[in-house]
C-alpha positions as CSV (number, residue, x, y, z in Angstrom):
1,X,-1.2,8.2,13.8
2,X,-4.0,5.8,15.0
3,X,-6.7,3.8,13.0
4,X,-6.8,3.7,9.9
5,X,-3.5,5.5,9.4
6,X,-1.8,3.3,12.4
7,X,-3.1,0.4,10.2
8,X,-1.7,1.7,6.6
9,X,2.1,2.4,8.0
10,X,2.3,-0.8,9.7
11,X,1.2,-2.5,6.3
12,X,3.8,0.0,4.3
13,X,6.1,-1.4,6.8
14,X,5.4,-4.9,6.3
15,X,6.1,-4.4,2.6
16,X,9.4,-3.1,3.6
17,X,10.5,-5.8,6.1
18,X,9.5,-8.7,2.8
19,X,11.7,-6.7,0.5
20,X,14.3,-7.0,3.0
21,X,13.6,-10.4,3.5
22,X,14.0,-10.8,-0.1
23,X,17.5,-9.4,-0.5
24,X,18.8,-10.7,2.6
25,X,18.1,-14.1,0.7
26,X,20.7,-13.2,-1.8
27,X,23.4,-16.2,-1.2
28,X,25.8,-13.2,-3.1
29,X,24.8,-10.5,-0.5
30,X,28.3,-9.3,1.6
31,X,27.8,-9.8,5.5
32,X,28.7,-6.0,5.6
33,X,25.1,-5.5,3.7
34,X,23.4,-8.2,5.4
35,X,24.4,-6.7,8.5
36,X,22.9,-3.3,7.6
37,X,20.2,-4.6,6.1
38,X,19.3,-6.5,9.3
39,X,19.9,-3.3,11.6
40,X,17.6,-1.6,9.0
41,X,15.0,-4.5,9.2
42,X,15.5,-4.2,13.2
43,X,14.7,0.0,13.2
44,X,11.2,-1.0,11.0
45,X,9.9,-3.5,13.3
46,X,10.7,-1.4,16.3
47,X,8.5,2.1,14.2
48,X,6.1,-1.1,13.5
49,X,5.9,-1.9,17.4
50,X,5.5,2.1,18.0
51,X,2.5,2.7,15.9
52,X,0.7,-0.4,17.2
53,X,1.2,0.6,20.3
54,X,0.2,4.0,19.8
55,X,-3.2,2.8,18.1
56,X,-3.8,0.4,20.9
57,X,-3.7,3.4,23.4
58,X,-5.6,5.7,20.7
59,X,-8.4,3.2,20.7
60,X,-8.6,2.6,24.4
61,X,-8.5,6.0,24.9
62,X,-11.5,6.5,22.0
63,X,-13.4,3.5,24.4
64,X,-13.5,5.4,27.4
């Protein structure tokens, strides 16, 4: 994925990560669903860091 579509997932991700945000805010939430929601916002921002990467090296590779 690079331009554009590097651009689009790392937004769809974004969304994800603030809906996590959102429920881990939940003063009700268990720590056993806290803590999987947090490995779960953890595994998104790592596929976030992956596809910026990957459209950084897609667009020096377009500039050379």
């Amino acid at each position: 994925m690079s331009g554009p579509d590097a651009s689009a997932e790392v937004r769809r991700i974004a969304a994800q990560l603030g809906e996590l945000a959102e429920r881990l805010r939940d003063p009700e939430l268990a720590d056993e669903s806290a803590e999987a929601l947090a490995r779960e916002a953890a595994e998104l921002v790592s596929r976030a860091g992956t596809e910026l990467d990957r459209a950084l090296r897609d667009a020096g590779a377009a500039g050379e």
